[in-house]
Phi, psi and omega in degrees: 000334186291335193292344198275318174307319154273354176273337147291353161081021184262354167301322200283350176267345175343309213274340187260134172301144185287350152332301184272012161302149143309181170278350160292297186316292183329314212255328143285006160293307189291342168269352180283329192275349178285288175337294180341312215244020172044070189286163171264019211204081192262079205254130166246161179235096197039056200289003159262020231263123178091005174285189171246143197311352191269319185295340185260347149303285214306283163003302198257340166291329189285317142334271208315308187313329205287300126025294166282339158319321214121340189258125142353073164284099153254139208214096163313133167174173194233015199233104200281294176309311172331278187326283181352299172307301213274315199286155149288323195194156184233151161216104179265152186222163199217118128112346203068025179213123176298159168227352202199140174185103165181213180282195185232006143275336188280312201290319157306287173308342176263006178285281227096229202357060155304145169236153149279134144230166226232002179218202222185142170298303183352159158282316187042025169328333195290345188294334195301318198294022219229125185287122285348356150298118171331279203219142167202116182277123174246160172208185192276353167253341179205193179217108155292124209237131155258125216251156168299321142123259208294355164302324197294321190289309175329270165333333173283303164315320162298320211257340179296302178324311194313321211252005180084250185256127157226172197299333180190131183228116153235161168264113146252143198284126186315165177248153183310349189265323165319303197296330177322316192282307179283018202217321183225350178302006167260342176276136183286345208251000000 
């Protein structure tokens, strides 16, 4: 913790009510003070909310540390690439009712809507027809496909092979802020 503690810059503050902190300072004061005493059992609530991205590093490495330590995190939050990063497992709730609840690769791979992406010059037009694929969006650099799935990425690939060398054909899994969005993004309140 001392390391953390001078990589925050909280030595040089020591002398000052936590009043005259910034709201940053502040808000790594109270997680340093969660920390301190090295619980097995850690719960945070959006604990990066007003920092600036280098304290949201430093932060989530000292998180990770603890973590890797032994300690327990459950960890709250609406910042979905966070969860991601830090987590093991998920539980989105809509409503006070989960709606999402597992590791957070399994919750990927069993979402569906995988995309192909593409890219490439090509037109490759031959891709809209190809039975499950949704959509598919082009741009100047590439062609995004959202495929049913990862059998549709097979088809696909041969007909990219057809065309010889392209810069990137990866199947990627939706991310937790997609599944987030379709699972409570209807709610209004």
């Amino acid at each position: 913790i001392d390391y953390w503690l001078t990589r925050f810059d909280i030595v040089q503050n020591k002398d000052k009510k936590i009043e005259a902190l910034s709201k940053g300072n502040q808000q790594k004061i109270q997680l340093l003070a969660s920390m301190i005493h090295e619980p097995d059992l850690l719960i945070l609530d959006e604990p990066f909310s007003g920092l600036d991205p280098v304290n949201v590093e430093l932060l989530k490495s000292a998180v990770q540390d603890m973590n890797d330590n032994g300690t327990t995190i459950i960890y709250s939050s609406h910042r979905m690439e966070h969860v991601e990063e830090l987590c093991d497992d998920v539980c989105i709730m809509n409503q006070g009712q989960i709606v999402v609840v597992g590791p957070i690769d399994e919750v990927k791979k069993n979402h569906g809507n995988k995309r192909v992406i593409i890219e490439t010059d090509a037109e490759m037009s031959e891709i809209d027809s190809i039975p499950g694929v949704k959509e598919v969006t082009r741009t100047k650099r590439d062609i995004k496909v959202e495929i049913d799935n990862e059998a549709v990425a097979t088809e696909i690939f041969d007909i990219v092979t057809s065309y010889g060398f392209v810069k990137r054909f990866e199947v990627v899994e939706p991310s937790l802020n997609e599944i987030f969005i379709e699972k409570v993004g209807d709610y209004n309140g």
